[in-house]
C-alpha positions as CSV (number, residue, x, y, z in Angstrom):
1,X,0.0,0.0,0.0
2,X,1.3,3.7,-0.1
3,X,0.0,6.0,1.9
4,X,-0.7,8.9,-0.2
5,X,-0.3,12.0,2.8
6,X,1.7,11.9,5.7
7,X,3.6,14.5,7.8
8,X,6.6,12.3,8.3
9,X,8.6,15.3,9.1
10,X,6.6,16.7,11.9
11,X,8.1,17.1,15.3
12,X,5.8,14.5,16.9
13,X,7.8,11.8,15.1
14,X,11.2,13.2,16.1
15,X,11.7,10.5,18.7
16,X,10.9,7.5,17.1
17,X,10.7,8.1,13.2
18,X,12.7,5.6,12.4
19,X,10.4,2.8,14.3
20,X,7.4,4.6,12.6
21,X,8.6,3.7,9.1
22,X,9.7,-0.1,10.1
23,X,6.1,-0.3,11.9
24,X,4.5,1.2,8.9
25,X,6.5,-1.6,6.3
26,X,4.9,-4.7,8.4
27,X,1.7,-3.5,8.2
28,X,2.0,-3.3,4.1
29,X,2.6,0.1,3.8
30,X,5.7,-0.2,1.4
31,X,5.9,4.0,0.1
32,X,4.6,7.6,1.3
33,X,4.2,10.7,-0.1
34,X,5.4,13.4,2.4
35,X,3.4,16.7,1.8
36,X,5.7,19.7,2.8
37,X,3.6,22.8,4.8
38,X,5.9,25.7,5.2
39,X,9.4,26.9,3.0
40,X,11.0,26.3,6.5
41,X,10.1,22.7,6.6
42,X,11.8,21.7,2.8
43,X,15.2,21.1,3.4
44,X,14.5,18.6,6.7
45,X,11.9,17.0,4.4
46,X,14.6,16.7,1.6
47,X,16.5,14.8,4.6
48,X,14.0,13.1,5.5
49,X,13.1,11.3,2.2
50,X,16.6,11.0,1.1
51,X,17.9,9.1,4.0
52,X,14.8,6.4,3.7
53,X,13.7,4.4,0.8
54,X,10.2,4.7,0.0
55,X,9.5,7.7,0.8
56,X,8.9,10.6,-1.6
57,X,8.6,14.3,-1.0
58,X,6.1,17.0,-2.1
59,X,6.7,20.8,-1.8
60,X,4.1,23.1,-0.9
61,X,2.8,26.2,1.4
62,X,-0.3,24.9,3.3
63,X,-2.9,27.4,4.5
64,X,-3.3,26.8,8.0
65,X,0.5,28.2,8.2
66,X,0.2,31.3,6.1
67,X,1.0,33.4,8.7
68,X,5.0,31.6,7.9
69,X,4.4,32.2,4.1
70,X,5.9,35.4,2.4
71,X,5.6,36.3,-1.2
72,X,9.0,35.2,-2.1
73,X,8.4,32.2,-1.3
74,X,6.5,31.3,-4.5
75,X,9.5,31.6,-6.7
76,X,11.8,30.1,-4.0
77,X,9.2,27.1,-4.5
78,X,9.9,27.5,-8.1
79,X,13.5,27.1,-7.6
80,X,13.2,24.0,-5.3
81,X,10.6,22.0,-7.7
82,X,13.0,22.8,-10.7
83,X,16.3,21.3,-8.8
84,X,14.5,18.7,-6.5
85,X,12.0,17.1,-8.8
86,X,9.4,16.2,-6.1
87,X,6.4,13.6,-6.9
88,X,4.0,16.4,-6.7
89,X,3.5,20.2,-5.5
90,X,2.1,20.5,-2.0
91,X,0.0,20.0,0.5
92,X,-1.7,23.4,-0.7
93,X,-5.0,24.8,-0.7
94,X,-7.9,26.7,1.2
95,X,-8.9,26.8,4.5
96,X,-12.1,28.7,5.5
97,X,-12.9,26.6,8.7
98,X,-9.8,28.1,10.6
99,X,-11.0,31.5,11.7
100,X,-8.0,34.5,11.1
101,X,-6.9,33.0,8.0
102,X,-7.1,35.9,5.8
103,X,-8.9,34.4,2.3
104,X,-7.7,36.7,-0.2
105,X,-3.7,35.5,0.6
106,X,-4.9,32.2,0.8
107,X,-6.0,32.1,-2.8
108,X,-3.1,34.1,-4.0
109,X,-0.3,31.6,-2.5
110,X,-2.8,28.4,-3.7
111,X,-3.1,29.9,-7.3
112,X,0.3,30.6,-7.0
113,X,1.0,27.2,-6.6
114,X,-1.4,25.7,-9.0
115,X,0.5,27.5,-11.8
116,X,3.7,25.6,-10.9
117,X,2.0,22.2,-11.1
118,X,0.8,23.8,-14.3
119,X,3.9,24.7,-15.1
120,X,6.3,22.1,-13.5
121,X,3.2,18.9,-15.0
122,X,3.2,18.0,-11.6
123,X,-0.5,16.8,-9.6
124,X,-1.3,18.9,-6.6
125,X,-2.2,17.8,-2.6
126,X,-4.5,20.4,-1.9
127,X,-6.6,20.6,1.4
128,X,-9.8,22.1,1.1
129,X,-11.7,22.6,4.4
130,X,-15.2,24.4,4.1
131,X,-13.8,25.6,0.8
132,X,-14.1,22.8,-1.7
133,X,-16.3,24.5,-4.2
134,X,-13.6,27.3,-4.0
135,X,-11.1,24.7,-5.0
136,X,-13.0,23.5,-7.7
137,X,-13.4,27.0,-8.9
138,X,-9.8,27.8,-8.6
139,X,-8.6,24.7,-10.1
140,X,-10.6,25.5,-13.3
141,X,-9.2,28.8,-14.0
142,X,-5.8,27.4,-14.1
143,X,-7.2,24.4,-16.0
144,X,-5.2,21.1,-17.3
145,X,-4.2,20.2,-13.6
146,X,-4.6,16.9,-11.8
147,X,-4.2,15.8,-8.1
148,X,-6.0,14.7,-5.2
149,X,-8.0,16.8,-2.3
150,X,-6.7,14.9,0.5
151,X,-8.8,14.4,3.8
152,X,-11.9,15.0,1.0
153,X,-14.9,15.8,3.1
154,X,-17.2,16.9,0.6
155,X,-20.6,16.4,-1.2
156,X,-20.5,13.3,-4.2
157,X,-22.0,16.0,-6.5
158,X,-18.3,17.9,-5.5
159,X,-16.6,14.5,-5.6
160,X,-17.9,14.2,-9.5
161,X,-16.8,17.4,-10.6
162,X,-13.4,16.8,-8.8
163,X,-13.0,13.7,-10.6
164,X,-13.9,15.3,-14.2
165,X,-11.2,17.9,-13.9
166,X,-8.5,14.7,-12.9
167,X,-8.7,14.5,-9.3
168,X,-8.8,12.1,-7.1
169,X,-9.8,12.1,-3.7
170,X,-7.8,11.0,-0.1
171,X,-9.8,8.9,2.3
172,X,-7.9,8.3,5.7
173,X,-9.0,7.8,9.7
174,X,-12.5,10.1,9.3
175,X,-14.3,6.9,7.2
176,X,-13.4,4.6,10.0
177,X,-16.0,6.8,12.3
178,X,-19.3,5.1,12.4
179,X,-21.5,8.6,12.6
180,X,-19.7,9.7,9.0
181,X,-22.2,8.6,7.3
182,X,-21.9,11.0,4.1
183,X,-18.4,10.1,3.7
184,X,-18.5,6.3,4.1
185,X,-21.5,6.6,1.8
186,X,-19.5,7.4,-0.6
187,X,-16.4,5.4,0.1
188,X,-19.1,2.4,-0.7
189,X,-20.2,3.8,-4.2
190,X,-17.1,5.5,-5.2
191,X,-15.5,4.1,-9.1
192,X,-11.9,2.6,-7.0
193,X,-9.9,4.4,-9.8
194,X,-10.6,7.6,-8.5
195,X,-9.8,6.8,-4.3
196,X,-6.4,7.4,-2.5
197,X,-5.8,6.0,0.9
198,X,-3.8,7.9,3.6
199,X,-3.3,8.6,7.3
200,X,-2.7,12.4,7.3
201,X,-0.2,11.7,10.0
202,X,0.4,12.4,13.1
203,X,-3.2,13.8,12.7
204,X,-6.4,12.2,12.4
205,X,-6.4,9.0,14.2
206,X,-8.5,6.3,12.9
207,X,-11.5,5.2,15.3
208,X,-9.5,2.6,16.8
209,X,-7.0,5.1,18.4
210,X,-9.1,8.0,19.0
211,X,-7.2,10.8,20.5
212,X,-3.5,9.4,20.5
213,X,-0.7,10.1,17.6
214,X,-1.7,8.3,14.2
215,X,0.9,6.6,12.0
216,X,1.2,5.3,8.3
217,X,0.6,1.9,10.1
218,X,-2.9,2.9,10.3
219,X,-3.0,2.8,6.8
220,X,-4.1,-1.0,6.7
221,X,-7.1,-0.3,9.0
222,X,-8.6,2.5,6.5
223,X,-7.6,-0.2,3.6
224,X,-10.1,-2.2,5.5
225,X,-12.8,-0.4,6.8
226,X,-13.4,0.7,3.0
227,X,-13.2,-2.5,2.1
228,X,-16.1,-3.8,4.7
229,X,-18.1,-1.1,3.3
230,X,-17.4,-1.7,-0.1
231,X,-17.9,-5.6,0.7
232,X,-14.7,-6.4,-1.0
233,X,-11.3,-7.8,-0.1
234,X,-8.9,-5.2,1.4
235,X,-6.5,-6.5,-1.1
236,X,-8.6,-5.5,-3.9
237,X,-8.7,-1.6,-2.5
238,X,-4.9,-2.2,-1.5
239,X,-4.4,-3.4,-5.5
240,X,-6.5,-0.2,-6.7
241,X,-5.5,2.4,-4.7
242,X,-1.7,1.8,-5.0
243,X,-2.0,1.4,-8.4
244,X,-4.0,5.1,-8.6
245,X,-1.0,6.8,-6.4
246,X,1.7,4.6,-8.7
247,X,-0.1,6.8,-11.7
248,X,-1.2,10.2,-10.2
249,X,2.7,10.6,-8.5
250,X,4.7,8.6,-11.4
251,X,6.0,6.1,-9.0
252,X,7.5,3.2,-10.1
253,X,5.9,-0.2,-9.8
254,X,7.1,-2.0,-6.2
């Protein structure tokens, strides 16, 4: 399996990072795709991925840390995707559920970036929180872009039009809860060639370790919760899905 966002680099793995990756390889989880959030954070995730197979870096300026983004940053990004060649530009995006997130900036630094995926061919990790018809909007202007809306939370009418302009969507710990009834709705009815898996870690914790640290282990237990609601083998949604992120990230076959 790959698990198509996790935070690798964050400081709650600084301890044990190294038993996080051997924990995730037992449980099946062979590659990840590290999504970067700030310019601060590139070169440790350059580290990072370098000094561990299987693991593959995205660069990116999320907007829940925009108050770390500065303008100059964009063609710094520029610069980095040109040298580094990363799987994908990212995790970047809109956020209108955080309050003091100023919107107008957001959408400057997330069009920013969609023009060097343009650009670069690269897909985009974009997180869209209350704001995927925004994203939608956004990602049409720029046109001929591809990607996935990680940690997708919306409507399937959204989900549709996402998957018509070449996106795909993230599903991770949130489809494990029993009361997300909208989104595991959808995880049943879903065409497989359009679904990612992830864990989004350290965040979002699957039901089965509600409140604690979540890991790219994990990954198996979202693999088969969507597979009991789809009422198919877990290997057939581990086949599918790595397959999608083999394709959308130009990975090479395991």
């Amino acid at each position: 399996m790959i698990d198509s966002h996790c935070h690798l680099d964050a400081p709650e793995f600084d301890a044990d990072r190294e038993a996080v990756v051997r924990r995730a390889r037992a449980a099946g989880v062979g590659r990840q795709v590290l999504p970067a959030v700030d310019a601060a954070g590139w070169p440790g995730l350059r580290a990072i991925c370098a000094g561990e197979e299987g693991l593959f870096p995205a660069y990116g300026l999320h907007p829940m840390f925009l108050s770390s983004h500065r303008p100059q940053h964009l063609p710094l990004l520029r610069e980095w995707i040109q040298r580094e060649r990363p799987v994908a530009v990212g995790e970047c995006g809109l956020d209108f559920f955080v309050e003091g997130l100023d919107a107008q900036s957001q959408h400057d630094y997330f069009e920013g970036q969609l023009k060097l995926a343009h650009e670069f061919g690269l897909p985009v990790i974009v997180h869209a929180r209350r704001a995927v018809d925004a994203v939608i909007a956004a990602c049409k202007r720029i046109g001929n872009l591809r990607g996935v809306v990680h940690s997708f939370s919306g409507s399937p009418e959204q989900a549709r039009q996402l998957w018509q302009l070449g996106f795909l969507i993230g599903l991770g710990g949130p489809v494990t809860y029993e009361r997300a009834n909208r989104l595991r709705k959808l995880a049943a009815t879903m065409p497989l060639e359009h679904l990612l898996l992830e864990t989004d870690a350290p965040d979002q914790p699957d039901a089965g370790i509600r409140g604690q640290r979540n890991e790219p282990a994990r990954l198996a237990t979202v693999c088969e919760t969507i597979a009991r609601l789809r009422n198919e083998d877990p290997a057939v949604i581990a086949a599918a899905t790595t397959a999608n992120a083999q394709r959308l990230f130009g990975l090479p076959a395991a």
